[in-house]
N, C-alpha and C positions, 0 to 999 in steps of 0.2 A: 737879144732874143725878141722872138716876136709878141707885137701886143694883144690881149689877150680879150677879146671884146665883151662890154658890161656884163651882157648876159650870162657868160662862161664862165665869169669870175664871180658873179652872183651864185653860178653850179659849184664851182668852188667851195666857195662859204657856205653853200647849205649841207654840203657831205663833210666838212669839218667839224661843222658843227655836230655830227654823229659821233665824230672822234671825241669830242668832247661831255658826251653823255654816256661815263662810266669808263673814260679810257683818259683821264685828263693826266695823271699819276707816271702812266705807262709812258704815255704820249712824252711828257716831259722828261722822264728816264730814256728814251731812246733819243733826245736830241742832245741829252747828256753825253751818251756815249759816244754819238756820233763824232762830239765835238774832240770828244779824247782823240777817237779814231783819226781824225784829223789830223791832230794838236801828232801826235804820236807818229803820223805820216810825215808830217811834214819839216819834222824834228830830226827824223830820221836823216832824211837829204841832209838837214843843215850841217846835223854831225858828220855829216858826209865831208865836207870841209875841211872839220876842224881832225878828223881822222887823217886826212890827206897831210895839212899842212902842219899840222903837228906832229904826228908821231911816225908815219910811215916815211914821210921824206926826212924828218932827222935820221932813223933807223939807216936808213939807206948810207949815211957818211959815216956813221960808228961805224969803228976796228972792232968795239965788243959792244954787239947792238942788246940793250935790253925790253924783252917782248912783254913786259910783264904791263907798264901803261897800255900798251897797246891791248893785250888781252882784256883792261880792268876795262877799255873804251869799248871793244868788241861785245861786250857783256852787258854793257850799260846801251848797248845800240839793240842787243839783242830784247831785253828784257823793254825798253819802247816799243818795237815795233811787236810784240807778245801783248804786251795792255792794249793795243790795237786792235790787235786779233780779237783777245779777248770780248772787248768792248763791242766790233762787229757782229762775236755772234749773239752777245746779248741782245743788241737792238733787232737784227735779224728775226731772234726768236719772240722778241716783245711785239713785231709788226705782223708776224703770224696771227698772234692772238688777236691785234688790234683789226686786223682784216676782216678776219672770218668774223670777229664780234659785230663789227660793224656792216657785215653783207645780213648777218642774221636780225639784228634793229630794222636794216631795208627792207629785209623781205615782213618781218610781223608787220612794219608803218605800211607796206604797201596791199598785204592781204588784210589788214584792218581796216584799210581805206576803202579797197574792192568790196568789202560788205556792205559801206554804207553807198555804195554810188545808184543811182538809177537802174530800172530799168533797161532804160532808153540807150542809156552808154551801150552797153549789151547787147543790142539791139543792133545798135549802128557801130560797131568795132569786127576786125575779126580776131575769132576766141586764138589762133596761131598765134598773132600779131602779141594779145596782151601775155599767151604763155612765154613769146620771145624775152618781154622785156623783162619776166621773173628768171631766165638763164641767160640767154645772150647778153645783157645788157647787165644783172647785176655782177655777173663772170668778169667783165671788165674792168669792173672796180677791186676783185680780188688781187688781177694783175697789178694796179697803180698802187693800193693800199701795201700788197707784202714785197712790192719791189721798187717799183717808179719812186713814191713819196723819198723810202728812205734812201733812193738812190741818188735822186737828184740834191734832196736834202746835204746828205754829205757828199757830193760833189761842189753842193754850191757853199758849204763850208770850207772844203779845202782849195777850192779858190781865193776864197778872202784869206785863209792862213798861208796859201802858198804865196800869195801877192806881197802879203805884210811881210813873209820872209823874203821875197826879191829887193824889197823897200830896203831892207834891215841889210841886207848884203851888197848890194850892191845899184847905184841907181842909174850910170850907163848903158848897161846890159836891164835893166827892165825896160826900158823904152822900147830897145829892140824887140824884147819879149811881147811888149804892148802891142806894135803895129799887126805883129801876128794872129796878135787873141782878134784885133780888128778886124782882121779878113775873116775869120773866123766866124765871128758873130754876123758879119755880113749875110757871109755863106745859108747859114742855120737860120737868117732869118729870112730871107730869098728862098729855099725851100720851103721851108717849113709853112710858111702863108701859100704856095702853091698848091700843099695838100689835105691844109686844115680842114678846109668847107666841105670837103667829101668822107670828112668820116661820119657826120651825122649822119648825112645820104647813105652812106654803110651800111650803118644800123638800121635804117627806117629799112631801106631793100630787105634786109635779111628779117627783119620782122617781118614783110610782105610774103618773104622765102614761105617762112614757118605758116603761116595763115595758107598759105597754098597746100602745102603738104599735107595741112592738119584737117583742111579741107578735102583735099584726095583721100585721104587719108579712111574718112569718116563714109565717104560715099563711094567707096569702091566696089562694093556690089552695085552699086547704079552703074556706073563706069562701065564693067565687064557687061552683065545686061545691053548695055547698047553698044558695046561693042567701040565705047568712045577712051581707048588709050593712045590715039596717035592724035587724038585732039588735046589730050589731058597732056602726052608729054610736050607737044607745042605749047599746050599752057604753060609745061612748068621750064622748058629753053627760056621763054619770054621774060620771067619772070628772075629767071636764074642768071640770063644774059646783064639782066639793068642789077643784079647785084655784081656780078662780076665788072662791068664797065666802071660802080661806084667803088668799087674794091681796088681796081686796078688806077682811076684815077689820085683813089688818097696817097697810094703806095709808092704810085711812079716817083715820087720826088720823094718819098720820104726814107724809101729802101737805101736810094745812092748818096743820103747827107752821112751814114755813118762812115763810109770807104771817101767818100771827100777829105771829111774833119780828118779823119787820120791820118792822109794822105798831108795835108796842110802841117800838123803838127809832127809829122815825120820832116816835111820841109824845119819848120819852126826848127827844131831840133840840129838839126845842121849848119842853119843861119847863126842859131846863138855860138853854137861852138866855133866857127869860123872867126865870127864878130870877137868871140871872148879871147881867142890867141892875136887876133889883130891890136885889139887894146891892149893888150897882155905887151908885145914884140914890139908896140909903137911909143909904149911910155905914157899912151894918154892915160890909162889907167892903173895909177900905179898901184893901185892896190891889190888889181886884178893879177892873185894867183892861180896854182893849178888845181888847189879846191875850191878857191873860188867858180872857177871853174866848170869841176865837176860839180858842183851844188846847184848852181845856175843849168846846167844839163837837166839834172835830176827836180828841178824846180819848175823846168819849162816843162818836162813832163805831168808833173805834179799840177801844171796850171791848163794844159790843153788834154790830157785825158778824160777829165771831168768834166768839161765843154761837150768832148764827141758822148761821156755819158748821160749829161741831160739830153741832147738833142737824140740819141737814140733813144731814150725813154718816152721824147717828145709825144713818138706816137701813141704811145700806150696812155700817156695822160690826156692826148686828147679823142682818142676814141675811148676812155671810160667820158668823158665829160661827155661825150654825144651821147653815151648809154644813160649817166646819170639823167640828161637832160630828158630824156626818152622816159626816166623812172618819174624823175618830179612832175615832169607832165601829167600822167595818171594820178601822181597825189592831191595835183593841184588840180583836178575835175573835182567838178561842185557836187558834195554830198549830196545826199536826195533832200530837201526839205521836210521839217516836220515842223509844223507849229500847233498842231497837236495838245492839248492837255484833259479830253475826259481819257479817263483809262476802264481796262477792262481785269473788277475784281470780283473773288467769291464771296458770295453772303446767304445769311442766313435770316429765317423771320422769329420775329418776336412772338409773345403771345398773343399780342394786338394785332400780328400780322405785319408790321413796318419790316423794312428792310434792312440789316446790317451788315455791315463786313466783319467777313471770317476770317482768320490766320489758317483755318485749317479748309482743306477740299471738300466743300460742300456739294459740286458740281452744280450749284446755282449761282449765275452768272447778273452782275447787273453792270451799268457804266456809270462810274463815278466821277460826278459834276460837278469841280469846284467854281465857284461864284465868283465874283468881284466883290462879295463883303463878308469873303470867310468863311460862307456858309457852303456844306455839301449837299448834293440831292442824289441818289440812288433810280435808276434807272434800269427796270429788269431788262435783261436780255432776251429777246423773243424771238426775232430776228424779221423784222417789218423792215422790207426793203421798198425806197420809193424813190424815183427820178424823175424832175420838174423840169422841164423844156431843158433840155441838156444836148452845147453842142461841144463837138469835141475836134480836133486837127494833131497828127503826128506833125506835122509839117506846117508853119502860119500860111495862112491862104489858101487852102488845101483840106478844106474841113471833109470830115469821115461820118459824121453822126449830124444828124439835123433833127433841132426841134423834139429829140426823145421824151416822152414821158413814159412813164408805165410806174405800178406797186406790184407788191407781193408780201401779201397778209402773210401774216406766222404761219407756217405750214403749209402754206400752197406750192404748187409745182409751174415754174413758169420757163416754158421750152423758148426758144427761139429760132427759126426755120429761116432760109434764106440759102442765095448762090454764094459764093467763095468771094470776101470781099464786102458782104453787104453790111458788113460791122458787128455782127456775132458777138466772137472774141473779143471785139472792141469795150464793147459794153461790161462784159465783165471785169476786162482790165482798168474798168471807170471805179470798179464796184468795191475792189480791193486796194485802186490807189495805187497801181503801177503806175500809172500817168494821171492825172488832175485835169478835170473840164475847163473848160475856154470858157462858159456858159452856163446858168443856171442853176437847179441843187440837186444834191443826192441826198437823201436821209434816209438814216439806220436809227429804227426805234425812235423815231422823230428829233434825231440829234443830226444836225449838219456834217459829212462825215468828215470833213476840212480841222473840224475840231477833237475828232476821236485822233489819238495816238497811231500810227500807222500799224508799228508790231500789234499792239492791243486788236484792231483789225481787223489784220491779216491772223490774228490767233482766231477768233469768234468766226473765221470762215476756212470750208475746207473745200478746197482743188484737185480734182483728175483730172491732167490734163491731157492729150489726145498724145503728146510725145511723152514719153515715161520716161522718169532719169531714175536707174539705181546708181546704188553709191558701192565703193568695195568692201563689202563688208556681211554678215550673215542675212541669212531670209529674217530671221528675229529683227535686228539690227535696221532692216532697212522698213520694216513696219512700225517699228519704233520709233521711228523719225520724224511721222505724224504725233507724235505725243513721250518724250523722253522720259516723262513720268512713270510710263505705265509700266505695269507687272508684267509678267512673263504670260500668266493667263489671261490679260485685257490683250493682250498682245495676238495670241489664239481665236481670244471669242472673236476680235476684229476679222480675222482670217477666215472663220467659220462666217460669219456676218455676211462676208466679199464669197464666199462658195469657192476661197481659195486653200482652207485646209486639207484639202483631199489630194491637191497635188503637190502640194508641199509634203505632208508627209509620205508619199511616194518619192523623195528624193532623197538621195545619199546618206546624207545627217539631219533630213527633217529640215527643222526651223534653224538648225546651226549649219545648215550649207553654205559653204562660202560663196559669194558673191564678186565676181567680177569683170570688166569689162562690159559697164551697163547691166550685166545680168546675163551676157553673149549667151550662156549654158540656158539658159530659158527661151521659151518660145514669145514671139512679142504677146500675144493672146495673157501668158504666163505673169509678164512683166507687167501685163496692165494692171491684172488681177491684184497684186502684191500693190499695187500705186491704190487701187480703190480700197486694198483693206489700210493702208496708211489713212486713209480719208478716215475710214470709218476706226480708228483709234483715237484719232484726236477729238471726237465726239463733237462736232460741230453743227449752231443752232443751225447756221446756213451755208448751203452745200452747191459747188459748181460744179459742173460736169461737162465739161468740153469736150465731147465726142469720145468719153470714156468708157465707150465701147466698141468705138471703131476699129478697134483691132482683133476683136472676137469673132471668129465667126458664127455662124445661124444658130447652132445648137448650144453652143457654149454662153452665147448673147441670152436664150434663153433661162439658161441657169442664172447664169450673173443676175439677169433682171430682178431675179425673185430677191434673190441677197440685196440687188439698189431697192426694191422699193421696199423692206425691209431696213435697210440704213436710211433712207430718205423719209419714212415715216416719223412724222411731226417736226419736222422741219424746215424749211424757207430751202426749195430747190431751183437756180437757174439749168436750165438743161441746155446745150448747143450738140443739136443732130442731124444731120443727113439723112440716116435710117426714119423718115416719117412714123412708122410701127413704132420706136420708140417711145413716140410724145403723143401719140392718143390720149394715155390716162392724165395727161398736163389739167391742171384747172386752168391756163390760158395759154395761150400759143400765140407765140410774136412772127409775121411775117416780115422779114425785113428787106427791102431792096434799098440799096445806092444809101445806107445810111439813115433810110427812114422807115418808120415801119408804118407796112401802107394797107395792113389789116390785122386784129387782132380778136381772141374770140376762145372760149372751147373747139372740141373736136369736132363735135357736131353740129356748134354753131358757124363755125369757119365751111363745114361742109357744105350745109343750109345755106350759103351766104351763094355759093357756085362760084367763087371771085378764085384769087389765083392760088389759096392754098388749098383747093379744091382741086384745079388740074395738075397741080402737082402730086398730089395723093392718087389720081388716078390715072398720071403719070400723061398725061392730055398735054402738057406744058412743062417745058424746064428752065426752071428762074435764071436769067441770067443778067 
């Protein structure tokens, strides 16, 4: 057989290793049976032999043959190869279980892992690609686990018991059997290295497949709009051609090793019989009878079927090892980093006024500071955002941000304006710790925010962001999602708060409408609305708003406004807009180009200034 390179055999060991957490019992009870399976197989043939040379050719010269040995032998052959049986379907039925238990360990280790990863993965993956490797690729291992393991398993058993019995019978006639298993192995492993390398390529294509589709998929009103389906299905030939070529290279050799092997062991099978009456008729072997014979027929069987069934299996164990390898990979991406330790709890004041921590919902928020000597300090939450010369780069060398500073006292509102690109959204995503500065500091409440907890955070801040995600699930449900705590009426007043109860309760079941497909049954304006009353449930000191109004139009922008500055009221607001009418009422206004901001100010004073967020407002100029 062919060898099996470090790496694979390393994928190997790490998906056994699954077998062995909580299936150690099972596992060992199916190689149990297996072994009967075997032992019971290959028992069978022997008494094959002894059936022949004993009882049926005596019978054959009795004047009064008695059939009753023969029956007690027919019985005793019958009820083997029945513990056989038996035995089969036990292990059969035990690797069911051990399959599906162990695809369901993959999938929680691999959706446990996708929570803690980056952003950035996210970011730079496509979302087809990583849905592939939760079905294509853990599907693969169902194959190996409920059929391949215990196929090959007990094939590669009753080779060694079919062997020991050739050994045990006869040792002229194994030799011959030998040179055949040789070609044999030859054969399977000459194929088999010709189409291993391309079944990872398989898998990677076909994750490619799925990222294409799921991308068509998502943007087919764009498609239609431009009238771009003879471009889209060129994309998806392209795309479909490099998985077919890698499909069709794994396969080419690996289709024709089963009609080889059998073709070889159908030879085998001829040779030995031929060789067995030659020894037989020539005296070299004088032992050599006509069950010996047959036994040796039924043994070469017993030793080249289970050959042509590992190498049929071949493929299926090594295209899960390319899915496996495809799953470890994503496990093995580097969690996000936290080295984190203030956190963010409730507290209460004494009579003196001091700060303490609550067990129970105070909705007074402070950051709890433990020391290098034991000691804690309580820090209110206020929400003082500040950034000290901060540069930042998605990409090393490639810097996006230069030189930023700016604060924002508790309760101020601070917009930032700027063309597509000029680091907006960058900044934000500084603020909550999607991605970590190259450069300088960021402090929250005058704490480093390297050292706040990340969840802790991202809970003390809330996000509307410009693309809305619902989840499948109710209008309740998905407001809910800002704050799992809340009551069914914080859940309302939020909806009331965002000027989104009126059209919620204009729909079917209210607040219990079901939800799905993003929210497809809602208008985007609708969807956004429901995203800002999440914001405003989770009652957040400091509040983002990325273009979380972009989707409204004129009149409806109107309404909402009133509900945001009404939720934004006394609280720390970054604002990212387009719509300049927006950030008028901003207490500063960030202009940002190329990553730097190259003027800042109120509304009036930006006006006053006549610099470029002036012509932009009067629409003289557009930032680019």
């Amino acid at each position: 057989m062919r060898n099996i390179p470090a790496s694979r055999s390393h994928t190997a060991g790490r998906l056994l290793s699954y077998v062995g957490r909580g299936y150690q019992m099972k596992f060992i009870l199916v190689l149990l049976c297996i072994l009967v399976s075997a032992i019971a197989s290959v028992s069978g043939s022997l008494f094959l032999g002894s059936l022949i040379d004993d009882y049926i050719e005596p019978l054959l010269v009795m004047a009064d043959p008695d059939f009753g040995g023969l029956l007690r032998a027919l019985i005793l052959m019958g009820c083997l190869y029945l513990t056989g049986a038996l035995c089969a379907f036990v292990y059969n039925r035990l690797m069911v279980t051990i399959s599906q238990g162990v695809q369901k360990k993959i999938r929680d280790d691999l959706f446990g892992h996708m929570q803690t990863l980056p952003i950035k993965y996210f970011d730079t993956h496509a979302h087809g690609d990583v849905m592939s490797v939760y079905t294509n690729d853990v599907d693969t291992l169902r194959q190996m686990f409920s059929q391949s393991i215990p196929q090959v398993i007990n094939s590669g058993m009753m080779i060694v018991v079919a062997f020991v019995g050739m050994l045990w019978t006869d040792l002229l006639m194994t030799g011959v059997v030998i040179v055949c298993i040789i070609c044999m192995l030859f054969v399977t492993r000459f194929l088999a290295s010709r189409s291993g390398k391309y079944f990872m390529r398989q898998q990677t294509k076909l994750g490619d497949l799925n990222g294409y589709i799921e991308e068509m998929i998502n943007g087919q009103k764009v498609v239609k709009v431009f009238c771009h389906e003879e471009e889209a299905q060129k994309g998806f030939e392209k795309v479909n051609d490099a998985l077919f070529e890698s499909a069709y290279q794994a396969n080419k050799y690996a289709n024709i090793l089963m009609p080889i092997l059998m073709n070889i062991g159908n030879i085998q099978y001829v040779i030995v019989a031929m060789a067995g009456g030659a020894l037989a008729l020539s005296g070299v072997g004088p032992g050599i009878t006509l069950g010996t014979i047959a036994t040796f027929l039924q043994l070469s069987k017993s030793l080249s079927n289970p050959i042509s069934q590992i190498s049929q299996q071949l493929n299926s164990v090594i295209m899960a090892l390319a899915g496996a390898q495809r799953i470890f990979d994503l496990m093995d991406e580097e969690s996000e980093e936290d080295h984190g330790y203030v956190t963010l709890v409730n507290v209460s004041f004494d009579r003196e006024g001091n700060l303490h921590e609550s067990q129970e919902r105070t909705n007074i928020w402070a950051w709890k500071h433990p020391h290098g000597d034991g000691t804690l300090t309580y820090t209110r939450l206020t929400g003082d955002v500040r950034m000290f010369d901060v540069d930042f780069a998605y990409e090393e060398g490639k810097t996006i941000l230069h030189n930023v500073s700016l604060f924002a006292e508790p309760g101020q509102k601070v917009a930032f304006v700027g063309a597509t690109g000029a680091g907006k959204t960058t900044i934000t995503n500084l603020i909550n710790r999607f991605y970590d500065i190259a450069d300088g500091k960021i402090r929250y409440d005058g704490i480093n925010i390297n050292k706040i907890k990340k969840a802790d955070l991202r809970r003390s801040l809330g996000i509307v962001l410009q693309d809305t995600n619902l989840f499948t699930g109710t209008v309740r449900e998905n407001i809910r999602y800002g704050n799992l705590a809340a009551t069914d009426e914080e859940v309302e007043a939020a909806a009331v708060l965002a000027n989104a109860d009126d059209f919620i309760r204009r729909l079917p079941q209210g607040y219990d409408t079901m939800l799905t497909g993003n929210g497809a049954n809602l208008s985007q304006g609708q969807r956004q609305l429901i995203a800002i009353a999440r914001c405003a449930v989770a009652d957040p000191p400091v509040m983002i708003l990325d273009e979380a109004t972009s989707s409204i139009d004129t009149r409806t922008e109107a309404i909402v406004q009133r509900g945001m500055d009404a939720l934004m009221s006394g609280r720390t607001v970054f604002v990212i807009a387009h719509r300049l009418s927006t950030v008028r009422n901003s207490d500063a206004i960030m202009v940002l180009d190329h990553g730097r901001i190259i003027e800042r100010g109120s509304h009036q004073d930006l006006i006053a200034q006549h610099g470029v967020y002036y012509q932009l407002y009067t629409g003289a100029f557009e930032l680019e």
